[in-house]
C-alpha positions as a Markdown table, in Angstrom:
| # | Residue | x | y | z |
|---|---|---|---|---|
| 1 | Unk | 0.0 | 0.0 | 0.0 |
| 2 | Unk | 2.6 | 2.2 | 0.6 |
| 3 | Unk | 4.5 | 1.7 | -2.2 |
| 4 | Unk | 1.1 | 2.4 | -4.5 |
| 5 | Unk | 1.2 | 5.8 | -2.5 |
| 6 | Unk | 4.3 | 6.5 | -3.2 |
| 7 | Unk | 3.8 | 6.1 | -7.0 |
| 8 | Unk | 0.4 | 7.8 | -7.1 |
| 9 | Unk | 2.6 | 10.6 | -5.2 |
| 10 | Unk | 4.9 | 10.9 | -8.0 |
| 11 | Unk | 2.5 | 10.8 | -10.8 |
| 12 | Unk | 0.5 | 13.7 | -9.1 |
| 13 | Unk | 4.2 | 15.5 | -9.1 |
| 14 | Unk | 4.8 | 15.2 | -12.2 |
| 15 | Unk | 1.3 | 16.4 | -13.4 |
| 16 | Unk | 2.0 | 19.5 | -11.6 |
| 17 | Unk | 5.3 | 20.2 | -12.9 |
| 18 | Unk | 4.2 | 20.2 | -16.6 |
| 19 | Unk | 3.1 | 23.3 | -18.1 |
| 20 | Unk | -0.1 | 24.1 | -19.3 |
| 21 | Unk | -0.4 | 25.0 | -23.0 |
| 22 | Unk | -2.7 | 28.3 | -22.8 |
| 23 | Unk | -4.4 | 27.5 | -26.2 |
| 24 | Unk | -3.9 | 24.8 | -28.1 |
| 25 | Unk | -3.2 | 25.6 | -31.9 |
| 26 | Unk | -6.7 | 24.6 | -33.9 |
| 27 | Unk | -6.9 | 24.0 | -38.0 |
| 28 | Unk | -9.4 | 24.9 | -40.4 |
| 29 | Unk | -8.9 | 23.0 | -44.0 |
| 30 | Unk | -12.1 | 23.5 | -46.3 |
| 31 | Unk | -13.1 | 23.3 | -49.9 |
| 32 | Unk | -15.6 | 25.6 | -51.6 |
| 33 | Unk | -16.9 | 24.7 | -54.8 |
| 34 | Unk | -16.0 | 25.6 | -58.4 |
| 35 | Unk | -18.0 | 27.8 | -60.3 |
| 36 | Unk | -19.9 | 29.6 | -57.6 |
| 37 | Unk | -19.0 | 33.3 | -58.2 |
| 38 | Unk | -21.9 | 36.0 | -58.3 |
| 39 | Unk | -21.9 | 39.2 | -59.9 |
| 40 | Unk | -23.9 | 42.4 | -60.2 |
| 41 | Unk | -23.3 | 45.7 | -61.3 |
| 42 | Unk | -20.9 | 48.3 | -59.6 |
| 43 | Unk | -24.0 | 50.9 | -59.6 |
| 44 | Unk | -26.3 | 48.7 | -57.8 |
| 45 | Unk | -27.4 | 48.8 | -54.7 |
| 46 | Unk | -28.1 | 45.3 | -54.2 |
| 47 | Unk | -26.8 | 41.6 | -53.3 |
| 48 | Unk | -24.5 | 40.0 | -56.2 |
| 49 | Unk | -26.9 | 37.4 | -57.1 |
| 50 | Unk | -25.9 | 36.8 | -60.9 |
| 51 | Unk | -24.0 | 33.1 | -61.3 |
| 52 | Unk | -21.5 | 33.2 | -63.1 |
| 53 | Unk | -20.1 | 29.3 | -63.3 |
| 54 | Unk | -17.7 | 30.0 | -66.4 |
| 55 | Unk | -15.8 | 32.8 | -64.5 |
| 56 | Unk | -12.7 | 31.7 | -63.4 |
| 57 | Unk | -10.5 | 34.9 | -61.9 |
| 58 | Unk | -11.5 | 35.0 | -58.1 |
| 59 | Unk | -13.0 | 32.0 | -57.9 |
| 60 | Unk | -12.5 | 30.3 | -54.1 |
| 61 | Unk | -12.1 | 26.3 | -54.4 |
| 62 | Unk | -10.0 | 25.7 | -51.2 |
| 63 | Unk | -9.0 | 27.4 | -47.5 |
| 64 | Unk | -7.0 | 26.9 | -45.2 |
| 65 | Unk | -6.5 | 28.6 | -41.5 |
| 66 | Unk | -4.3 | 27.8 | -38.3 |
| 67 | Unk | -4.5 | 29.6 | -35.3 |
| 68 | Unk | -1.0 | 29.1 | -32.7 |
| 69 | Unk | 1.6 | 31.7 | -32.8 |
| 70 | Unk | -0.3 | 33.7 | -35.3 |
| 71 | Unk | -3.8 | 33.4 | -37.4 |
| 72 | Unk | -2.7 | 32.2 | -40.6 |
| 73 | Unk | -5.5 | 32.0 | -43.7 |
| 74 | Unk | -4.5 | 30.9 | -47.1 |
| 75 | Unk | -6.9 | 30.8 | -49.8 |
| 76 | Unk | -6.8 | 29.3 | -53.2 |
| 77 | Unk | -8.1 | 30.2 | -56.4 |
| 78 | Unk | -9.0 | 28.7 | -59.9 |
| 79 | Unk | -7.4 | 31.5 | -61.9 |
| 80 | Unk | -5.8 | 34.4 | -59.9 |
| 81 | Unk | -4.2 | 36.1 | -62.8 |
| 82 | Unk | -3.5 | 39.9 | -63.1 |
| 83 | Unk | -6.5 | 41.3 | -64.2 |
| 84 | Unk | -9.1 | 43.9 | -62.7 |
| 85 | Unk | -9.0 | 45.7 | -59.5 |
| 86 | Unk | -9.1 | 43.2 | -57.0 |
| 87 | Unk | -10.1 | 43.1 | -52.8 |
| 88 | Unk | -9.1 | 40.5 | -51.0 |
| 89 | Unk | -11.1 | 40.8 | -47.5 |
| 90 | Unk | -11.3 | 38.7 | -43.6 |
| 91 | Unk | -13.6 | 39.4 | -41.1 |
| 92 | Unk | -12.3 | 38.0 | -37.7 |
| 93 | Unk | -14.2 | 37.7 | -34.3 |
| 94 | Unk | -12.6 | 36.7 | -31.3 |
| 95 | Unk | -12.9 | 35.6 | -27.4 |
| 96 | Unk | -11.7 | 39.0 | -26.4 |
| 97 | Unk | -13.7 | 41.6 | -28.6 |
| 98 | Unk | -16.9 | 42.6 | -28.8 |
| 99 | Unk | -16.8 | 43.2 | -32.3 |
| 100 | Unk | -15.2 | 42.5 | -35.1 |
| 101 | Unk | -11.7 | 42.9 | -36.7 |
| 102 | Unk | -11.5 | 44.0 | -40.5 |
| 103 | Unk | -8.2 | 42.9 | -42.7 |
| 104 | Unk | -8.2 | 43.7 | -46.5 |
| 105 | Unk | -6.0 | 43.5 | -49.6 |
| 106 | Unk | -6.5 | 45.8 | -52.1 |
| 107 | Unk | -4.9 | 45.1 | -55.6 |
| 108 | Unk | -5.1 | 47.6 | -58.6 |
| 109 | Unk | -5.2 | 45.8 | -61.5 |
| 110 | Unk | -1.5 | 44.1 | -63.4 |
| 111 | Unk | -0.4 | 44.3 | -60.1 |
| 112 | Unk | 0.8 | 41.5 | -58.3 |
| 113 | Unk | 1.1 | 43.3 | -54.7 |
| 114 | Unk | -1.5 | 45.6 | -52.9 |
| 115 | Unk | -2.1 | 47.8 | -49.9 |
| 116 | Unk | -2.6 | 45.9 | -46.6 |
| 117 | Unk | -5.1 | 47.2 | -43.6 |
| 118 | Unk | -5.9 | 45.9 | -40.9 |
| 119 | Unk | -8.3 | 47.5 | -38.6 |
| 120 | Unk | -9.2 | 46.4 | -34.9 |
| 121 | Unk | -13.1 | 46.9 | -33.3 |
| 122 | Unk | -12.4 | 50.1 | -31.9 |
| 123 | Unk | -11.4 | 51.6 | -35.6 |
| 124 | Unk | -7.4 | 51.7 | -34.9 |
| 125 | Unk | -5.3 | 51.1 | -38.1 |
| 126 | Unk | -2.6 | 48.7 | -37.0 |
| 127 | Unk | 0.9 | 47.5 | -38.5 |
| 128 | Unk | 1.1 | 44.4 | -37.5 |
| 129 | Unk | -0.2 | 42.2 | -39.9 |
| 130 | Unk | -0.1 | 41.2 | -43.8 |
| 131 | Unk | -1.6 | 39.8 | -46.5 |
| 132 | Unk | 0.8 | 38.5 | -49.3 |
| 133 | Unk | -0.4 | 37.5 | -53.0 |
| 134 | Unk | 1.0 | 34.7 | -54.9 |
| 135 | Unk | 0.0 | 34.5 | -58.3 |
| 136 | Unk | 1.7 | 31.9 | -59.4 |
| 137 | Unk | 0.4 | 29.7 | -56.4 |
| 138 | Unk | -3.2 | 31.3 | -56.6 |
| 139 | Unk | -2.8 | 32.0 | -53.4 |
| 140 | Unk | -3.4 | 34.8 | -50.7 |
| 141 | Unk | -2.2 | 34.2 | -47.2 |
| 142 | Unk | -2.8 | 36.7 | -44.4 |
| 143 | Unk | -1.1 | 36.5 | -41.2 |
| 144 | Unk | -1.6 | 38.2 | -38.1 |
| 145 | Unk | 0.6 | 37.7 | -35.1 |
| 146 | Unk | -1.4 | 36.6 | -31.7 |
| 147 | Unk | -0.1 | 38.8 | -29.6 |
| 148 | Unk | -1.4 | 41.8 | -32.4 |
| 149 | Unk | -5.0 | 40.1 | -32.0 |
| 150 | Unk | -4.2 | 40.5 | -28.2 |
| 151 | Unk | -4.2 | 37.0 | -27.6 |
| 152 | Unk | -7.5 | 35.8 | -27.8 |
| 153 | Unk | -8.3 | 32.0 | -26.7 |
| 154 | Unk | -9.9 | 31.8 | -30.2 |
| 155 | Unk | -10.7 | 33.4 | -33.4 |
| 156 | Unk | -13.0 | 32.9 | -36.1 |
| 157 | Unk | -12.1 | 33.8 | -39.6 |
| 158 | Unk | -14.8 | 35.2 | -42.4 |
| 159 | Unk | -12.9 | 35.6 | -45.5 |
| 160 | Unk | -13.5 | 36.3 | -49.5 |
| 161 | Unk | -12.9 | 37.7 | -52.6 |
| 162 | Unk | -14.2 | 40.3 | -55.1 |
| 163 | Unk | -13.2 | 41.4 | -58.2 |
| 164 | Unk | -14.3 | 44.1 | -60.7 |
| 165 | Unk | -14.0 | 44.0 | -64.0 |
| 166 | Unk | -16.1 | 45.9 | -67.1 |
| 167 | Unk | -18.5 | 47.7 | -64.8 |
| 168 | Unk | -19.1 | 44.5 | -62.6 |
| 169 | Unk | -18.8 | 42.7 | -59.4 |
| 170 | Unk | -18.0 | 39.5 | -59.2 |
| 171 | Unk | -17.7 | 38.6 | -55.7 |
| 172 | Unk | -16.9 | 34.8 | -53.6 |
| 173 | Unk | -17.5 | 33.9 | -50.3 |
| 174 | Unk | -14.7 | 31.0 | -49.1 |
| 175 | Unk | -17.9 | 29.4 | -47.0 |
| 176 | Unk | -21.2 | 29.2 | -49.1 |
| 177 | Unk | -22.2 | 28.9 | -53.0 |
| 178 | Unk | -23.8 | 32.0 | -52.5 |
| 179 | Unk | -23.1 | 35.8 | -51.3 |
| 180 | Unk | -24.6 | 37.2 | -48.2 |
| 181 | Unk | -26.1 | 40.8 | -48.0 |
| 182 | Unk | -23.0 | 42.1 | -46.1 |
| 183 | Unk | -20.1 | 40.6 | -44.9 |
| 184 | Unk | -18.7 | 36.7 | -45.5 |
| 185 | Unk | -19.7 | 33.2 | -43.4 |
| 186 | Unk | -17.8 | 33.1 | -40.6 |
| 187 | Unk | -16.0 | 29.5 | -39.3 |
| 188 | Unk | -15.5 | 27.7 | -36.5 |
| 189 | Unk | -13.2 | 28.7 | -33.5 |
| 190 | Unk | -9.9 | 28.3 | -34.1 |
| 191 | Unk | -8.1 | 27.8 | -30.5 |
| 192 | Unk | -8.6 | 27.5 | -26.7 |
């Protein structure tokens, strides 16, 4: 008996000894389906609700987000190729805000870099963060450090894509075959 004691002591030692992680990093992998962009015009007032399943430029067909050290988000595209003016935007919520964060890449068109903002719920303009377009890759990562986010347990990412072209809109959310009124669909918590 006192041997089992003894053991049951050290196991209980140990246990407090370790360290706690204070949030565990959390993943996010999902596809969004081909052909799904909406347009409308750039002079109306309403939700893009046109489908256009041939258009290929800003067309979302797979995410990706981590949250540890940083948020990371990378999005893929069918064809991400130079052309139009295009805005890249996220929409994060987290365990320490009352309302939302706003990040946004904006890319004038035969570019292949933009201007990066990144605004926090009380309307600050901060520097710590960045959004990087690869063109070859399809690809647009943003990347926010934790400790810029103020080190929320968790965050949940909204993110898509719009692109205008001719006198229209052609706008994709990463999360739905459609386009809400305002704003993208959000994901789960990433974290805690």
């Amino acid at each position: 008996m006192t041997r089992l004691l003894t053991c049951a002591g050290a196991v209980a030692a140990v246990l407090f000894v370790l360290p706690v992680p204070t949030a565990s990093a959390a993943e996010e992998t999902g596809r969004d389906v081909a052909g799904d962009v909406r347009s409308r015009g750039v002079h109306v007032d309403t939700t893009p609700r046109q489908p256009e399943p041939q258009r290929k430029l800003g067309d979302i067909v797979r995410y990706g987000a981590s949250y540890d050290a940083a948020l990371v988000v990378t999005t893929r595209f069918r064809d991400l190729s130079a052309r139009g003016h295009q805005e890249f935007s996220w929409y994060l919520r987290t365990s320490g805000d009352r309302f939302e964060w706003y990040a946004a890449l904006i890319v004038k068109p035969g570019q292949d870099a933009g201007a990066f903002t990144l605004i926090d719920p009380l309307a600050n303009r901060l520097r710590c963060g960045r959004a990087e377009l690869d063109r070859s890759a399809r690809t647009v990562t943003l990347r926010i450090p934790r400790s810029c986010l103020r080190n929320p347990a968790w965050v949940k990412v909204a993110h898509g894509a719009r692109v205008y072209a001719r006198g229209r809109e052609y706008s994709d959310d990463a999360r739905r075959d459609t386009v809400k009124a305002s704003g993208w669909t959000f994901g789960p918590k990433l974290g805690q």
